[in-house]
C-alpha positions as CSV (number, residue, x, y, z in Angstrom):
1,X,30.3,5.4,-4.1
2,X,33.8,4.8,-5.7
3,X,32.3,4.9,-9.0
4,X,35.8,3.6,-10.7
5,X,37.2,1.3,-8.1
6,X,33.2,-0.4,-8.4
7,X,32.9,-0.2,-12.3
8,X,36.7,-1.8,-12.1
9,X,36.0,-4.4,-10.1
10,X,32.2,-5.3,-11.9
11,X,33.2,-4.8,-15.7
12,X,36.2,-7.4,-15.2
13,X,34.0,-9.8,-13.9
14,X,31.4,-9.1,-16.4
15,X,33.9,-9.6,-19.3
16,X,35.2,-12.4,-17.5
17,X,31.5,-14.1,-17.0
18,X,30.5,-12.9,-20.8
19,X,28.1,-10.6,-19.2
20,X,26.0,-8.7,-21.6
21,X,25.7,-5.4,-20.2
22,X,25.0,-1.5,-20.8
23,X,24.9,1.7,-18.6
24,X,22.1,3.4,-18.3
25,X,21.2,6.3,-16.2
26,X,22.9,8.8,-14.8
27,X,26.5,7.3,-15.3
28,X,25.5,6.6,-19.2
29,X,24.6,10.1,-19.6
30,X,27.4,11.6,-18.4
31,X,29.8,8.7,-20.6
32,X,27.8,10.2,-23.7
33,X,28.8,13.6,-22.3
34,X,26.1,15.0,-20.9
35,X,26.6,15.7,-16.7
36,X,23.9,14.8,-14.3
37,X,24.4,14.1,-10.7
38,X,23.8,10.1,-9.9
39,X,24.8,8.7,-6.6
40,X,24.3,5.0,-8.3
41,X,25.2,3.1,-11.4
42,X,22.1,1.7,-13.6
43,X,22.8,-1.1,-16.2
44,X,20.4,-2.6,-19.0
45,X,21.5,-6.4,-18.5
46,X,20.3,-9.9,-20.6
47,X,17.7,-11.8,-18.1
48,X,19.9,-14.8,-19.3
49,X,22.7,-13.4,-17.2
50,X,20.7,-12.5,-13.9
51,X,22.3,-15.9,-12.3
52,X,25.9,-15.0,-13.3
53,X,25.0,-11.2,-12.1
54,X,23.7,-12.6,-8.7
55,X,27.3,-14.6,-8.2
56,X,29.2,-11.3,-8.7
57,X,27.4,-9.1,-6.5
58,X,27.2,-11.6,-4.0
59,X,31.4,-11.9,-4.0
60,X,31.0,-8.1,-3.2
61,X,28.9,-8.6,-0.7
62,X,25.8,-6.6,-2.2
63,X,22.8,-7.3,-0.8
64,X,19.6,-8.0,-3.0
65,X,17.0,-5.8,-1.6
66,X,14.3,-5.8,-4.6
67,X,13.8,-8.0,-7.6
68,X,11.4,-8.4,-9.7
69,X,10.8,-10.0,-13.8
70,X,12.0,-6.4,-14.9
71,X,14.6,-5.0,-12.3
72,X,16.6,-6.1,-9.1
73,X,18.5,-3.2,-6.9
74,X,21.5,-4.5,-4.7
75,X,22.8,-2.6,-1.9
76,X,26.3,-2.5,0.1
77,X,26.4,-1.6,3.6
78,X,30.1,-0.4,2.6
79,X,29.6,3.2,0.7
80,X,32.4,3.3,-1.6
81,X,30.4,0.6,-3.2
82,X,26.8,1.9,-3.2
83,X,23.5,0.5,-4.8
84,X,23.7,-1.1,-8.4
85,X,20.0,-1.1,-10.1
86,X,19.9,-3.8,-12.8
87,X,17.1,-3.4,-15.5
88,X,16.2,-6.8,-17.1
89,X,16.4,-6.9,-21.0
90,X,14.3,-9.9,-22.2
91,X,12.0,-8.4,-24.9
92,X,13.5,-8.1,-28.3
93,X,13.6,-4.0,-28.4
94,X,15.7,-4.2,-25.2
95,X,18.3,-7.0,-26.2
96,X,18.0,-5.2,-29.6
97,X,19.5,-1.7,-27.5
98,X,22.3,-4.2,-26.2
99,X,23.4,-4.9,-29.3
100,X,24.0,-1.4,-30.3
101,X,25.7,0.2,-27.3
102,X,29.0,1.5,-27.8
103,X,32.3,0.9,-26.2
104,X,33.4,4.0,-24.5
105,X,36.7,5.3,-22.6
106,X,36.0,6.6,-18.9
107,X,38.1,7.7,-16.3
108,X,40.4,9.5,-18.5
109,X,40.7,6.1,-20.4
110,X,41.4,3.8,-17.9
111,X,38.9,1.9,-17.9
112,X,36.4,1.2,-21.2
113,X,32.3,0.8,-20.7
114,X,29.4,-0.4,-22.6
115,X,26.6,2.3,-23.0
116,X,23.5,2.5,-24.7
117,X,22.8,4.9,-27.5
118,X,21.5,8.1,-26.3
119,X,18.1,7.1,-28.3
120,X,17.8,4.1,-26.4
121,X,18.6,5.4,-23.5
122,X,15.9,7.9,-24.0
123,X,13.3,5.2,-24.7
124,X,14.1,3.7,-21.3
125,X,13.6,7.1,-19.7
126,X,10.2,7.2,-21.6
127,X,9.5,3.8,-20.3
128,X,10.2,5.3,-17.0
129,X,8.3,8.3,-17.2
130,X,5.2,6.3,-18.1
131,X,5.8,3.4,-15.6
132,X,6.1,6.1,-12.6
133,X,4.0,9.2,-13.2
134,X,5.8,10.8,-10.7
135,X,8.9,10.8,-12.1
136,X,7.8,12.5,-15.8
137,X,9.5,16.1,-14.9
138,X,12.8,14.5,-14.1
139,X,13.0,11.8,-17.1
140,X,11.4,14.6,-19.8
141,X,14.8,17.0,-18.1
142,X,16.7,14.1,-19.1
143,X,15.8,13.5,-22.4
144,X,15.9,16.9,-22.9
145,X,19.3,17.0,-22.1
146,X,20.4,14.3,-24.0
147,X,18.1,16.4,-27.0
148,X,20.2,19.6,-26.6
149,X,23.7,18.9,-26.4
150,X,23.6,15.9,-29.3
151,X,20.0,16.9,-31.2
152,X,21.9,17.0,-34.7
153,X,23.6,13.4,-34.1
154,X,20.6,11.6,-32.8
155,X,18.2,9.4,-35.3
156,X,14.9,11.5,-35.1
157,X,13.3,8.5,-36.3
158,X,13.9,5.9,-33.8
159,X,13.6,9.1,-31.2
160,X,9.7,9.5,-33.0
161,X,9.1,5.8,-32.7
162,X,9.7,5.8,-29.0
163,X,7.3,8.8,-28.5
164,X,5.3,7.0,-30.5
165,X,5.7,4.1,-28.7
166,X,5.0,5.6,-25.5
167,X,1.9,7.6,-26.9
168,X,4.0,10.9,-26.2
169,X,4.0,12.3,-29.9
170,X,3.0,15.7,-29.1
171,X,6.1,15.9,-26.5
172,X,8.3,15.0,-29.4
173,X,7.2,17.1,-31.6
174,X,7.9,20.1,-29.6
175,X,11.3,18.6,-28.6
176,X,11.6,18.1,-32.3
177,X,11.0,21.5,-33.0
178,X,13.3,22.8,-30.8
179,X,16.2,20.7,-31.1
180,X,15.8,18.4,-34.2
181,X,18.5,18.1,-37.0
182,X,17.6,21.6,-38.7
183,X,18.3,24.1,-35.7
């Protein structure tokens, strides 16, 4: 995947559309700073924009190959445009991480994203981690990622509260331990 020429083409539609978005996944990660391989783009989107969503990938000729209430995946037969994976935001804690994402520069500046907050974006990955059992030794390397390089920024307490949340308090408090605000 052309992960420019697509996010190019996508965020000036978004913007265009009024599109409330956020990047999520591996691409978010590595916007905050923190590398991971990804060989897709993720976004957190407003349910209320899953019509306008379906228009655009549609002009790009993505294909829906999965939807569901909470995500729909879209596929391109061309590879320099990929898969796309939308996750619906229609409960308030979800639209509530849409309204804090951050702009940031990509691409050396050339073109500016929306990303969640890397404590939001590890509640998502404890979301995923309990939703798909299978998945808990990738998504806890994640988070623990995220934990290392940018422990002394993070709020610990909305952190706790998704742990909490996700009945994982004992994980968090040996993440806690080892890279909370005091190391």
């Amino acid at each position: 995947m052309d992960f420019e020429k697509v996010l190019g083409l996508l965020l000036k539609d978004f913007e265009k559309e009024d599109v409330r978005y956020s990047m999520i996944g591996g691409f978010g990660l590595g916007a905050l700073g923190i590398m991971r391989a990804t060989m897709d783009l993720d976004f957190l989107v407003d349910h209320k924009d899953l019509g306008k969503i379906r228009e655009i990938m549609n002009k790009y000729e993505y294909n829906c190959v999965y939807e569901s209430e909470n995500v729909s995946q879209y596929v391109s037969e061309l590879k320099v445009f990929g898969e796309i994976d939308f996750l619906h935001a229609f409960r308030n804690k979800s639209l509530a991480m849409l309204d804090r994402a951050k702009t940031v520069a990509v691409f050396g500046g050339r073109l500016k994203i929306r990303v969640l907050m890397p404590e939001d974006i590890i509640g998502l990955k404890l979301q995923a981690l309990v939703n798909d059992r299978t998945r808990e030794n990738k998504e806890l390397a994640d988070i623990e990622e995220v934990l290392s390089h940018l422990g002394s920024e993070l709020d610990w307490e909305m952190i706790e509260d998704y742990f909490e949340l996700f009945q994982k308090g004992d994980v968090f408090k040996s993440f806690k331990e080892k890279y909370g605000a005091n190391k």
